[in-house]
N, C-alpha and C positions, 0 to 999 in steps of 0.2 A: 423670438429670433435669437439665436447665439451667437452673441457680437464677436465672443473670442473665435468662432469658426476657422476662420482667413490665418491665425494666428496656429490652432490648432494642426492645422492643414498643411501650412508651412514646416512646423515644426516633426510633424509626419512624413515627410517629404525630405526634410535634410537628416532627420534623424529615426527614421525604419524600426521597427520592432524586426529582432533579428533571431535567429533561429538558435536555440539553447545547446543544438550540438554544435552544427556548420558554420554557425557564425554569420549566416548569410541573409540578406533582406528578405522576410515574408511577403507571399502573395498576399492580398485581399481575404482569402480564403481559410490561409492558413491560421493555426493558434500555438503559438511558441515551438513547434518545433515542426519545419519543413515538410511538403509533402514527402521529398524523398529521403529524409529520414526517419520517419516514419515507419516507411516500408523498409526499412534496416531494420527497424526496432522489432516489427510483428516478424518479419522472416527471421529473426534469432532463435527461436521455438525450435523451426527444424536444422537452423546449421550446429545446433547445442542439442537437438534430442532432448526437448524440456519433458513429452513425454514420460523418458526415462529416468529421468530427473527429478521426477514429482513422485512417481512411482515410488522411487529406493527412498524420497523426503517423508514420506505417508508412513512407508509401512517403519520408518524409525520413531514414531511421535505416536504414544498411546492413546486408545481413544477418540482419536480421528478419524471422522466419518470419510473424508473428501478433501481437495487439496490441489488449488491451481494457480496458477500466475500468468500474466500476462506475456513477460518476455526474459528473456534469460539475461544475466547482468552479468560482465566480462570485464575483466580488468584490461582488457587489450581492444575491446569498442567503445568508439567516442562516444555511443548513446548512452553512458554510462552515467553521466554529468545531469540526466533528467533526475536520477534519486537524489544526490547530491544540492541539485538544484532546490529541490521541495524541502531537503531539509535546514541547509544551510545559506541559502540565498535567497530568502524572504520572499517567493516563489507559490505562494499557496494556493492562486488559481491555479497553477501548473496540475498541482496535485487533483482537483476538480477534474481538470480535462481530460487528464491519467485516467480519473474513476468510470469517466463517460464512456470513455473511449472501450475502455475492457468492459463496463455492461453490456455494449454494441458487439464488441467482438466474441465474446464470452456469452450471447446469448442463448445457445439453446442450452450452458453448463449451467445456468442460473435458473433457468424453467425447470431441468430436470432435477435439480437436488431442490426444487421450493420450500426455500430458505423463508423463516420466517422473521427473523429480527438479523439485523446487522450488529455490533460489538465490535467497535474501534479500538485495537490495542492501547492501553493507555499511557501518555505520560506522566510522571510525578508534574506536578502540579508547581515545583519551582522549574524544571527545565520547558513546560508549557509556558508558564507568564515568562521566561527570557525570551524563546523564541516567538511567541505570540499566538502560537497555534499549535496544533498537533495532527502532524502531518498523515496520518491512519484515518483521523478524522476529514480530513479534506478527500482523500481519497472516497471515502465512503460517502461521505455526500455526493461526488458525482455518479456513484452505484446507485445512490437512493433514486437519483433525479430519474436515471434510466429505466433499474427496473422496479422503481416502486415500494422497493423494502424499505420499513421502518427501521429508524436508528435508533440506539441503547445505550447512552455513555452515564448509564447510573447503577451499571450492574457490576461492571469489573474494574480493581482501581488498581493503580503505582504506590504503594505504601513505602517503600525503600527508592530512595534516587540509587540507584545502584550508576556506577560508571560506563562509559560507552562500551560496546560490543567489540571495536572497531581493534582490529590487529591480534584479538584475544583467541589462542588456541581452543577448541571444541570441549575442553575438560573447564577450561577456564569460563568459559563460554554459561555452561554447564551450573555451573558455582555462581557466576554472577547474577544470575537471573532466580536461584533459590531463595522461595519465598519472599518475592518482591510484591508480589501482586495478591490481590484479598478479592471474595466475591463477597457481594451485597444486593442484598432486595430480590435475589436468585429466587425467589418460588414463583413471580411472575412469568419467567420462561421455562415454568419447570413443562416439561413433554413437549419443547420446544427442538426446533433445527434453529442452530445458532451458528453466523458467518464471522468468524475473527476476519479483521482486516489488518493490513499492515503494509509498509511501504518493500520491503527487501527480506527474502529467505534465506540465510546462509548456513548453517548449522540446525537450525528448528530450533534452537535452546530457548526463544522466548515463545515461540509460539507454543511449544511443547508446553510451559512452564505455565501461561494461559490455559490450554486447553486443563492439564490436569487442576488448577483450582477450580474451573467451573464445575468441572466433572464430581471433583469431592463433595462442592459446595450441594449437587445435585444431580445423581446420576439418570435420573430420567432425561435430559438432556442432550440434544446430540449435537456435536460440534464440527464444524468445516473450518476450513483457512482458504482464505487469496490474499496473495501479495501480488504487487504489481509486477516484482522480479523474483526471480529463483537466482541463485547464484550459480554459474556451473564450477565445475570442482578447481577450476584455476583461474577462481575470481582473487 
């Protein structure tokens, strides 16, 4: 018996788990973020043409088999705060939920490219142990749970802490992310499909910068990307 219950209960009751965009009390049902904003989140796809979105992100990023996201990231929608949330607000089931959430809805994109390993983009290893996690991998564990794919976080690494992405022009973008990253132990996925993940697309410069080490490291390899968000062009 859980004697704290009566305690818990109460404290449930004056103080609500609340919804990470709206701010508003969760149902029962819900997991951090409202049923109806939710359905803001998933109809962002078509009021942004992620589509075509993903399209012109593909064919700029070499060696990229495949390439999707969940929902379009706007600097003018409040759902904006769910990336933000995972990375900066010690939030890291969020990012699980994220991962579930887009297995579910992304299911028949994930049966037809059958992908065989997942590859969390990496953090350096000092900006991991500050935040406590690495938000690519949270994401990915809630893909694994859904659809099954194994995870790989011994194959591609952060050798350089290079500086946030965050406000840096496309050329800068570009520069910062050169030669930051090393493959390792690469012959075990050699003639593999490999799924970069990552939480937000804006420029491609690190996914790009990912894809082509794996690629050098081993070009029988073929490589995909998902991120949870694509930026649109007036994020």
């Amino acid at each position: 018996m859980d004697l704290l219950a009566p305690l818990k209960y109460a404290w449930y009751v004056i103080f609500p788990p609340m919804c990470v965009v709206c701010n508003t009390p969760l149902k029962g049902n819900e997991n951090f973020v409202c049923d109806n904003c939710l359905k803001t989140i998933l109809a962002s796809g078509s009021k942004f043409d992620k589509k075509h979105l993903l399209q012109n992100m593909r064919a700029t990023i070499s060696h990229l088999k495949s390439l999707n996201s969940l929902f379009i990231y706007n600097k003018n929608e409040a759902y904006k705060s769910v990336i933000t949330d995972i990375k900066y607000s010690n939030k890291p089931k969020l990012g699980m939920m994220l991962g579930e959430l887009a297995g579910n809805e992304l299911k028949k994109w994930f049966e037809k490219e059958n992908f065989d390993v997942i590859v969390p983009v990496p953090l350096h290893k000092k900006r991991k142990n500050y935040r406590g996690y690495n938000q690519s991998e949270l994401i990915a564990e809630g893909l694994k749970k859904v659809t099954g794919i194994p995870i790989d976080t011994k194959v591609l690494f952060r050798v350089v802490d290079n500086k946030t992405q965050t406000r840096k022009s496309f050329i800068d973008r570009k520069k910062n992310v050169s030669g930051i990253f090393e493959a390792r132990n690469i012959s075990r996925l050699s003639n593999k499909h490999i799924l970069l993940v990552d939480d937000v697309l804006t420029t491609g410069s690190t996914i790009g910068e990912c894809v082509n080490t794996l690629y050098k490291a081993d070009s029988t390899i073929k490589v995909s990307a998902f991120t949870l968000a694509i930026a649109h062009n007036d994020y």
